[in-house]
Backbone as CSV, one residue per row, in Angstrom:
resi,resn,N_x,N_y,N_z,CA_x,CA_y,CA_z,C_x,C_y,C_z
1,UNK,0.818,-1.201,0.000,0.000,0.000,0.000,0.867,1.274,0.000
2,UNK,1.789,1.266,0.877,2.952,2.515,0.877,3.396,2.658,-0.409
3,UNK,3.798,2.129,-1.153,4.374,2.152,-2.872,3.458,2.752,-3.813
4,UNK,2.036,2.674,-3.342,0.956,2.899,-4.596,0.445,4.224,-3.839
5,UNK,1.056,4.914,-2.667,0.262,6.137,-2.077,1.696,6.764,-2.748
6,UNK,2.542,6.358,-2.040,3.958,7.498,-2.757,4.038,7.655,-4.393
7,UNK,3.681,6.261,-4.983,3.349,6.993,-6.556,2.354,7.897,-7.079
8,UNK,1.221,7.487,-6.473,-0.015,8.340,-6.875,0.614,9.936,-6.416
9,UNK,1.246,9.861,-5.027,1.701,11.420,-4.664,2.645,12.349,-5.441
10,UNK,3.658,11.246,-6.211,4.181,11.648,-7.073,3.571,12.045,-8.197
11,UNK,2.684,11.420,-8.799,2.651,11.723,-10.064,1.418,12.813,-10.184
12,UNK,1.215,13.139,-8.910,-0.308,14.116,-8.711,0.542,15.673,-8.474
13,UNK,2.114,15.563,-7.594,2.517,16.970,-7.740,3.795,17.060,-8.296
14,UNK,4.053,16.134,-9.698,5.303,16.195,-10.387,6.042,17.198,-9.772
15,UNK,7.389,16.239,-9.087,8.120,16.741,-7.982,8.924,15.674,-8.147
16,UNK,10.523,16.286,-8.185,11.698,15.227,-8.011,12.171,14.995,-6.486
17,UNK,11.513,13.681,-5.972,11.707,14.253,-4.279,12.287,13.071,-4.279
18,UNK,13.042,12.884,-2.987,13.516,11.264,-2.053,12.486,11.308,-1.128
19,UNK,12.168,9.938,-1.235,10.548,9.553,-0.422,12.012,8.703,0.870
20,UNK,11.441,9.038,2.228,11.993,8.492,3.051,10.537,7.930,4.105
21,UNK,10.803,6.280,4.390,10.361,5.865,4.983,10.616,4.705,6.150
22,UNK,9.941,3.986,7.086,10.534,2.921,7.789,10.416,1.663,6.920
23,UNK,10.702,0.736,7.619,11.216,-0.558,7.872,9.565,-1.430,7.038
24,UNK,8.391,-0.954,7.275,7.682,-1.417,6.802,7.244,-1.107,5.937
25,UNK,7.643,-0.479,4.827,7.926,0.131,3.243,8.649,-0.863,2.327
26,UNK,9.344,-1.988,3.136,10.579,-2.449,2.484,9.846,-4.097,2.677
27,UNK,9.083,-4.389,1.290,8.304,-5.546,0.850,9.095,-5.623,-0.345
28,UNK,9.086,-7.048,-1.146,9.568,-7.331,-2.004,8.452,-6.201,-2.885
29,UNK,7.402,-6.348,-2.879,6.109,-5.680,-3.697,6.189,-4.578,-3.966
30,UNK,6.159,-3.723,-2.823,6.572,-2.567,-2.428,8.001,-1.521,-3.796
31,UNK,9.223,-2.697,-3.383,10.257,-2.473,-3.975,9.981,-2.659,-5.490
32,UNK,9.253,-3.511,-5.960,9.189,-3.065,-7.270,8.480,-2.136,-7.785
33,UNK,7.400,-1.657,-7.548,6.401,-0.950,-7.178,7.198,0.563,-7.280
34,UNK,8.225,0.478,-6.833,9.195,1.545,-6.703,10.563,2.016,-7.388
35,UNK,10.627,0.966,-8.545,11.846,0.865,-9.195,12.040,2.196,-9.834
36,UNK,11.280,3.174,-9.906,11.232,4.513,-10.550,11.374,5.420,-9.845
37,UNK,11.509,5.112,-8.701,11.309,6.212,-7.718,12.723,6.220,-6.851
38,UNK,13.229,7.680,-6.205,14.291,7.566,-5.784,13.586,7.591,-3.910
39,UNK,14.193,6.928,-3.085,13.789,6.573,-1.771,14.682,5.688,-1.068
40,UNK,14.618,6.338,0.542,15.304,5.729,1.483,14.552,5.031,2.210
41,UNK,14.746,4.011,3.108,14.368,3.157,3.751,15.201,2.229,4.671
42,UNK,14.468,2.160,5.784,15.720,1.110,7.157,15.116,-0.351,6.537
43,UNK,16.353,-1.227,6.462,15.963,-2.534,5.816,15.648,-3.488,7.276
44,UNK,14.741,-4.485,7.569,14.381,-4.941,8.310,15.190,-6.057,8.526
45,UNK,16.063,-6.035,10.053,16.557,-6.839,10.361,16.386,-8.599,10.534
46,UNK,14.932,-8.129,9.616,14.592,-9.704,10.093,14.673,-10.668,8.587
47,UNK,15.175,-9.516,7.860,15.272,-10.201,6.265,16.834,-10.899,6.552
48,UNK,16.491,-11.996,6.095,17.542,-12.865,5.975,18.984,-12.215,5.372
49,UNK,18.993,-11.598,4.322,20.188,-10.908,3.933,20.400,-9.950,4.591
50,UNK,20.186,-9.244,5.232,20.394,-8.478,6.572,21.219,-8.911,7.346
51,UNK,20.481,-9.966,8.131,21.247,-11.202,8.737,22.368,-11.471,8.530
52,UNK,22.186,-11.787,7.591,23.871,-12.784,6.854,24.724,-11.216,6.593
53,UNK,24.324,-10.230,6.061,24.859,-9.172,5.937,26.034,-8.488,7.516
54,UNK,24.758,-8.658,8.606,25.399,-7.752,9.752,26.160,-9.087,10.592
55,UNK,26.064,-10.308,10.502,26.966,-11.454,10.690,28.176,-11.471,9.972
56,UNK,28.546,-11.400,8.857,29.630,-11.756,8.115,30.235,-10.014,7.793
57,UNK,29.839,-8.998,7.966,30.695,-7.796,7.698,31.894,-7.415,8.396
58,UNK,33.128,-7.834,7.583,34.124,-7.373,8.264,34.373,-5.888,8.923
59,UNK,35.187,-5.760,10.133,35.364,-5.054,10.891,36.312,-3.536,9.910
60,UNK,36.522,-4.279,8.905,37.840,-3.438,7.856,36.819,-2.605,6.697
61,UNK,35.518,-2.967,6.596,34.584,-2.287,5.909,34.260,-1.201,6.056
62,UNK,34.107,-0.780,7.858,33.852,0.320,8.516,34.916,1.598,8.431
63,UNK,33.968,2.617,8.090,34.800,4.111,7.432,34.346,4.956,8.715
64,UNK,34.907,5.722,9.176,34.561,6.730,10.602,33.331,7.228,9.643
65,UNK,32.651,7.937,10.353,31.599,8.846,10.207,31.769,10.003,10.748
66,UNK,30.972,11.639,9.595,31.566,12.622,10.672,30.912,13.097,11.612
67,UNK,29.871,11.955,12.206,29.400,12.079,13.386,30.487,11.169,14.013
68,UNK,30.516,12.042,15.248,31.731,11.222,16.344,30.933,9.775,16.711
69,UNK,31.689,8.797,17.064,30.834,7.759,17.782,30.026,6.540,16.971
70,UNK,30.180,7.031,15.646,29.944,6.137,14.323,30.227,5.669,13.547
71,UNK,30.360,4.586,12.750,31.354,4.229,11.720,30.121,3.499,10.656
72,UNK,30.584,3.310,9.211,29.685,3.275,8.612,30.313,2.362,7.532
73,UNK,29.868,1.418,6.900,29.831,0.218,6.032,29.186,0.258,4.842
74,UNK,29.573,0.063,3.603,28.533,0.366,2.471,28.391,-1.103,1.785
75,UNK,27.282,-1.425,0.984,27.178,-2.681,0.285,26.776,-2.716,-0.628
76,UNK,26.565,-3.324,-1.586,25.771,-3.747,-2.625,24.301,-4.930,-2.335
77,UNK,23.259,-4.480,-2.792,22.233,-5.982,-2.360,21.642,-5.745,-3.864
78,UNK,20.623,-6.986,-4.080,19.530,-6.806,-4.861,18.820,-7.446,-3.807
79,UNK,17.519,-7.106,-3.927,16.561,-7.252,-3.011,15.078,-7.096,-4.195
80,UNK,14.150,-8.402,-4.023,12.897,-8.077,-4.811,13.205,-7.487,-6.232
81,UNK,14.746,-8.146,-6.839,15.230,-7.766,-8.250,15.292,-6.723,-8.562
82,UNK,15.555,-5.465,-7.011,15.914,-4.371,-7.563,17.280,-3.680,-6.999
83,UNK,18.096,-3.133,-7.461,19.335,-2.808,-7.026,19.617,-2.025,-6.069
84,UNK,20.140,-2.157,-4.896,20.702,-1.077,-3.772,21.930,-0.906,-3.229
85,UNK,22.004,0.014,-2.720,22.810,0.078,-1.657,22.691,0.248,-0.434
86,UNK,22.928,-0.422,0.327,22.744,-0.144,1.777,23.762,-0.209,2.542
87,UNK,23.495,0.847,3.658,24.381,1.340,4.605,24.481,0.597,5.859
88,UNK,25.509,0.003,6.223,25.669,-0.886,7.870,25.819,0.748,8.998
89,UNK,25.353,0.703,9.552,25.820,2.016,10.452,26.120,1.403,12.019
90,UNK,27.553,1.565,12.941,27.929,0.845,13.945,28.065,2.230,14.522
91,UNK,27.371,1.756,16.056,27.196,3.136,17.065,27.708,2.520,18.009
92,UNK,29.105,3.173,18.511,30.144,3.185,19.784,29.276,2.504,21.250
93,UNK,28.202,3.960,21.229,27.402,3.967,22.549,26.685,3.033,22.203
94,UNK,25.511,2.380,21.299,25.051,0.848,21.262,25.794,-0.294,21.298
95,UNK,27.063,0.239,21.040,28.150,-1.201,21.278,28.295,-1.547,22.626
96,UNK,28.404,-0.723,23.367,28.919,-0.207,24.908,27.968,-0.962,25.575
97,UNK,26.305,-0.426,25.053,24.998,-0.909,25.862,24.852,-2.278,25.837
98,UNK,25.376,-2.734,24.398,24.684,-4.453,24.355,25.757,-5.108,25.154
99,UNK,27.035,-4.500,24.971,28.144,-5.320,25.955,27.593,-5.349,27.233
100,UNK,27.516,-4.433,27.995,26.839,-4.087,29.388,26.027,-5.159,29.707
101,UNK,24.978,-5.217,28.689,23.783,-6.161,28.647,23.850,-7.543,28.551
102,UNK,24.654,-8.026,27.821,25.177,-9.396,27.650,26.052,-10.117,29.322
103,UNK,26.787,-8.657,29.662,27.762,-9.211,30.925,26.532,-9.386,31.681
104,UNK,25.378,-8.491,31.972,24.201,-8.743,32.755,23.708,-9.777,32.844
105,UNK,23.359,-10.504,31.564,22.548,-11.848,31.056,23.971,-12.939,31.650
106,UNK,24.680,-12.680,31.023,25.519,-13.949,31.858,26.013,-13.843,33.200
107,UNK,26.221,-12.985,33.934,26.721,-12.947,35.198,24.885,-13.711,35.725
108,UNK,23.742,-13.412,35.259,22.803,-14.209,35.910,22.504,-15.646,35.610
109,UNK,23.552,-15.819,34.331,23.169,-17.059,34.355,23.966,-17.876,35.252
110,UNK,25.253,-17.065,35.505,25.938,-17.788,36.390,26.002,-18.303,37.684
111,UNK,25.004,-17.043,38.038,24.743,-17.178,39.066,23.440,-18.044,39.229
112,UNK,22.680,-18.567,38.402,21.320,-19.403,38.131,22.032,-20.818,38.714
113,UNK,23.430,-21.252,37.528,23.815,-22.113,37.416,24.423,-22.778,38.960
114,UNK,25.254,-21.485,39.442,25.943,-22.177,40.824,25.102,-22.185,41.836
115,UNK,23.635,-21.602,41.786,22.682,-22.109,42.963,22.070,-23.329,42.684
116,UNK,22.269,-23.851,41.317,21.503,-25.372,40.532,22.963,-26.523,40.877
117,UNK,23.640,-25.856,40.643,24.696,-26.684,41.659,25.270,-27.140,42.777
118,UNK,24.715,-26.095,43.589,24.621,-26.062,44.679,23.858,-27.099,45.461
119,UNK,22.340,-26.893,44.755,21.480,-27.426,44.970,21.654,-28.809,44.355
120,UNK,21.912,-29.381,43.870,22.306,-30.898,43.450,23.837,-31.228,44.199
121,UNK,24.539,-30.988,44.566,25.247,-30.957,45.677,25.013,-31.387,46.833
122,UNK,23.766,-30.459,47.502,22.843,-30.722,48.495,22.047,-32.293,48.585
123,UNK,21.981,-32.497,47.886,20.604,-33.290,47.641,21.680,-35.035,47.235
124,UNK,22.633,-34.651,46.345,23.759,-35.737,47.025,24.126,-36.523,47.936
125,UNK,24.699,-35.635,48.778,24.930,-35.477,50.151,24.129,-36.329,51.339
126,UNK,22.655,-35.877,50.989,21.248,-36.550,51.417,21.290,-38.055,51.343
């Protein structure tokens, strides 16, 4: 539906614009729907080439950004047989947070684990 409102909008106030939208713009349907049109869009992390994209991108891809605190990755995709480019963008301070977050998740698991050990220990013993 987003593809057939941004064309109709286009072609109702002939205007050379970049249509910028989210994550739910970005349908195979959509994208063809759009092969004429110039537009940005966040690609949804849940598309498989995404995936494999932000898994396998080397660390040597990343160019500073001239925002402090950012570094930025460029690619090639086709997606829904139409050609892009898309941008990896790596944020310092989200790096920082998920680390934080991860030591969180495991320091509880550890601590899950040595009271489950504990507890079978106990019960040994018995």
């Amino acid at each position: 539906m987003f593809a057939t409102i941004i064309a109709d909008f286009k072609r109702q106030w002939q205007i050379d614009a970049l249509f910028v939208a989210d994550a739910a713009l970005y349908t195979e349907e959509n994208l063809q729907q759009m092969k004429h049109l110039r537009w940005v869009s966040r690609v949804p992390v849940t598309l498989t080439a995404a995936k494999m994209l932000l898994d396998n991108m080397p660390q040597e891809a990343f160019n500073q950004s001239l925002m402090s605190g950012y570094r930025i990755a460029p690619s090639c995709s086709e997606y829904g047989g139409v050609q892009q480019r898309w941008f990896v963008f790596e944020s310092q301070a989200r790096k920082d947070a998920d680390l934080k977050q991860l030591e969180k998740r495991l320091t509880q698991q550890l601590l899950k684990a040595q009271s489950e050990l504990r507890q079978l220990s106990g019960a040994e013993k018995s």
